[in-house]
Backbone bond lengths (Angstrom), bond angles and torsions (degrees), N, CA, C in turn:
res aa  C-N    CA-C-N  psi(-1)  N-CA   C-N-CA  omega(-1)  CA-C   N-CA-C  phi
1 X - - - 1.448 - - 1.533 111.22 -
2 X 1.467 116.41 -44.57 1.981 112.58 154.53 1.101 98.91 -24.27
3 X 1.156 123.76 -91.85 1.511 133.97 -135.35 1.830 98.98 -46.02
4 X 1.441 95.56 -65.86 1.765 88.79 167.75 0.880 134.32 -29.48
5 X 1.354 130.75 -46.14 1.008 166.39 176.87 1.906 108.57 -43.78
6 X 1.283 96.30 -77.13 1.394 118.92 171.08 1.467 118.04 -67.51
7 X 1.494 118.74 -25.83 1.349 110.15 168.45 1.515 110.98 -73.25
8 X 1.257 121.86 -41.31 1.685 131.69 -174.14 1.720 88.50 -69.13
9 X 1.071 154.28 -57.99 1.498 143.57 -174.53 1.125 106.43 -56.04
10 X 1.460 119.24 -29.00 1.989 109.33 -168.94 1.462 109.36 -82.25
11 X 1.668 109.35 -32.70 1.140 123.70 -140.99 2.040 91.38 -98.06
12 X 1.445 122.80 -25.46 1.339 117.49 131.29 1.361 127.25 -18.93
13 X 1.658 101.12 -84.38 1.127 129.01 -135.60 2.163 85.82 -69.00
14 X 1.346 104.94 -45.54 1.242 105.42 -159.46 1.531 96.47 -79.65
15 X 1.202 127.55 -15.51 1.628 116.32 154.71 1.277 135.64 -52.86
16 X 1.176 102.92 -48.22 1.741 113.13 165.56 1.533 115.74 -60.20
17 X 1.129 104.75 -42.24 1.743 109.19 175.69 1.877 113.07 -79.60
18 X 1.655 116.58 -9.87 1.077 121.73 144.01 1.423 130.53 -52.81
19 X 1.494 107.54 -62.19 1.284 111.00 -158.67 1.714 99.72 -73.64
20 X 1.535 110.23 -44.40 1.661 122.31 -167.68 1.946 85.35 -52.63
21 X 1.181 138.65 -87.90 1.465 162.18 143.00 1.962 104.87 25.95
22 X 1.273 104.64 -54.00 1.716 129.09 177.86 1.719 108.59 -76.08
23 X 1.103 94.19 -61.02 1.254 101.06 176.65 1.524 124.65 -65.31
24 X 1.745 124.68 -29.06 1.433 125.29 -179.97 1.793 89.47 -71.17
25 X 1.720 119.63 -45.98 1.183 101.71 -152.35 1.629 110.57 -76.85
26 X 1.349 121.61 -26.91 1.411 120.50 151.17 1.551 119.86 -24.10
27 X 1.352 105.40 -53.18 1.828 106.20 -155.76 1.948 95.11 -79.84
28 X 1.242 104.58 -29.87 1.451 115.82 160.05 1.475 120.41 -23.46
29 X 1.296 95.80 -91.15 1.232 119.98 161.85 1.530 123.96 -42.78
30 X 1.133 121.31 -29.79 1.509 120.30 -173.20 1.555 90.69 -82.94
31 X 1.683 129.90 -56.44 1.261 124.10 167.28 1.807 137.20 -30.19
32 X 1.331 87.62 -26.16 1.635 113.53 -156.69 1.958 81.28 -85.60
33 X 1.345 103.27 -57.43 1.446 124.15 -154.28 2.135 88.60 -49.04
34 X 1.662 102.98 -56.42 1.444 123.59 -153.06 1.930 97.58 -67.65
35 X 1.588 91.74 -34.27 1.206 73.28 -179.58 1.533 132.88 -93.54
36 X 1.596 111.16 -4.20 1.601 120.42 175.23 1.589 99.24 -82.81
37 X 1.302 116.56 -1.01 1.729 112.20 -175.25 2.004 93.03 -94.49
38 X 1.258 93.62 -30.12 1.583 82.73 179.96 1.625 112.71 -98.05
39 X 1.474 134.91 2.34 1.201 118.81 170.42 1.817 99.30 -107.99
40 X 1.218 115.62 9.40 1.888 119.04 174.98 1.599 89.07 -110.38
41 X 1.315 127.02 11.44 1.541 95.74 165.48 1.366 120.58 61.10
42 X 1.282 139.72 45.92 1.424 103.36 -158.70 1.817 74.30 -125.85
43 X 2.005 91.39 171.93 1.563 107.84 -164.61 2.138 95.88 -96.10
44 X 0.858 103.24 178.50 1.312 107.96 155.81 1.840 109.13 95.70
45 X 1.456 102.27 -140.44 1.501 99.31 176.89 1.186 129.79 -87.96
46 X 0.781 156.26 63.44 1.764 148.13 157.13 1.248 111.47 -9.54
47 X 0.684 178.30 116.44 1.351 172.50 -125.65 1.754 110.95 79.96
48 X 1.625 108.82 -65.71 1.273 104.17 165.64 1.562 123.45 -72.70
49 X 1.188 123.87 -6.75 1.941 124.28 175.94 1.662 80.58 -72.77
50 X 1.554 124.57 -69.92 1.514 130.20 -133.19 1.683 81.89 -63.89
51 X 1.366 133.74 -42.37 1.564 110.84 -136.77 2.525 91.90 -97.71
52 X 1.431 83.49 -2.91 1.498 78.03 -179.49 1.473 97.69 -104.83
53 X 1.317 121.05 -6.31 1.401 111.84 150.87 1.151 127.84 -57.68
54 X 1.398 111.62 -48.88 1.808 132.47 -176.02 1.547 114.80 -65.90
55 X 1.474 109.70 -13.34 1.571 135.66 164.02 1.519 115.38 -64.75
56 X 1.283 93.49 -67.09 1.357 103.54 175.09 1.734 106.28 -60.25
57 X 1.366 141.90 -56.86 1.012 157.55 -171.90 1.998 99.50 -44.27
58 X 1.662 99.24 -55.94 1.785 88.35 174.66 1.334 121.46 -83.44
59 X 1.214 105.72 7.59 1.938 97.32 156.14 1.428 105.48 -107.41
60 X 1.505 137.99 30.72 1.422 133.96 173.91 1.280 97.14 -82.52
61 X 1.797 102.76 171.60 1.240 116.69 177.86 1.326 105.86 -91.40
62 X 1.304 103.62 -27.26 1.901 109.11 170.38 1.667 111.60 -53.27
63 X 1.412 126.98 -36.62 0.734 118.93 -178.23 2.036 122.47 -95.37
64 X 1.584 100.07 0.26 1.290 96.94 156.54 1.580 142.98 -105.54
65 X 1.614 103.68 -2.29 1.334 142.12 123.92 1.318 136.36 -0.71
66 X 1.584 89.12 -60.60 1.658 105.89 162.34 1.358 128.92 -43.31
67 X 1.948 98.82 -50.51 1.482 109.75 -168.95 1.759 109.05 -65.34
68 X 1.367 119.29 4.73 1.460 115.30 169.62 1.372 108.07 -82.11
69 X 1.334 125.69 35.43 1.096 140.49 -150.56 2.035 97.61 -124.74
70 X 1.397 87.10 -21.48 1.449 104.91 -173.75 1.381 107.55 -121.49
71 X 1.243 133.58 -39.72 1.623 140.10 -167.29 1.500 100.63 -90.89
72 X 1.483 129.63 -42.00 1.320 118.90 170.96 1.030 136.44 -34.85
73 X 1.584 116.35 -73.70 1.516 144.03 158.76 1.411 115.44 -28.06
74 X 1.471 111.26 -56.68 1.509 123.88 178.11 1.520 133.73 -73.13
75 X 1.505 98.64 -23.11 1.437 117.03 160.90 1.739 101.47 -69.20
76 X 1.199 105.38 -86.60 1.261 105.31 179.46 1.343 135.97 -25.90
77 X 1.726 112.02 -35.83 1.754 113.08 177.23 1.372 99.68 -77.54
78 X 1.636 115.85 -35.96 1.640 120.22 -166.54 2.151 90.61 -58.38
79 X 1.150 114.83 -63.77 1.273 120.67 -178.10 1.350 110.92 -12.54
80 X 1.704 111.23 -81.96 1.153 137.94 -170.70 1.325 110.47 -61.26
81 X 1.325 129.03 -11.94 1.573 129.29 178.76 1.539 107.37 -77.18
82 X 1.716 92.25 -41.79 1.486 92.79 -166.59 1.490 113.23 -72.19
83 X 1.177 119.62 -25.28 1.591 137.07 -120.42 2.337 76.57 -103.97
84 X 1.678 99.43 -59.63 1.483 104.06 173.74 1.739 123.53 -45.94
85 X 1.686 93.47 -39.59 1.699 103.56 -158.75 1.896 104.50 -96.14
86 X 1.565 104.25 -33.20 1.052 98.40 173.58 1.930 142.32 -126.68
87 X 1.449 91.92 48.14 1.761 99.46 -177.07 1.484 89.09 -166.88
């Protein structure tokens, strides 16, 4: 019943540090996006380059990357549970 226990606290804890984590590297990127639109000069929308950037950006691998954000931690405690409790 620990273990439950401790998986439902991580699996919190590592949500919040998901979303905070997802979300800085988004605003990243939107910066990154605003600012190669202003040293390329270019005419037209800003708004539509940055948000079809941010398109491209949620099908990156950078952005699925993140989710080791969740499988790391959990691999690793699962590891060490077994590794203490069973050998």
């Amino acid at each position: 019943m620990g273990v439950i226990r401790l998986f439902f606290i991580a699996f919190i804890v590592l949500s919040v540090f998901y979303v905070s984590l997802s979300l800085y590297s988004r605003a990243v990127r939107r910066g990154k996006l605003e600012q190669r639109w202003i040293e390329e000069g270019r005419e037209g929308d800003q708004e539509a380059y940055v948000k079809a950037g941010l398109v491209d950006y949620d099908s990156s691998l950078r952005r699925r990357l993140i989710l080791g954000v969740y499988i790391i931690p959990m691999v690793i405690v699962g590891t060490i549970l077994y590794l203490v409790n069973y050998t």
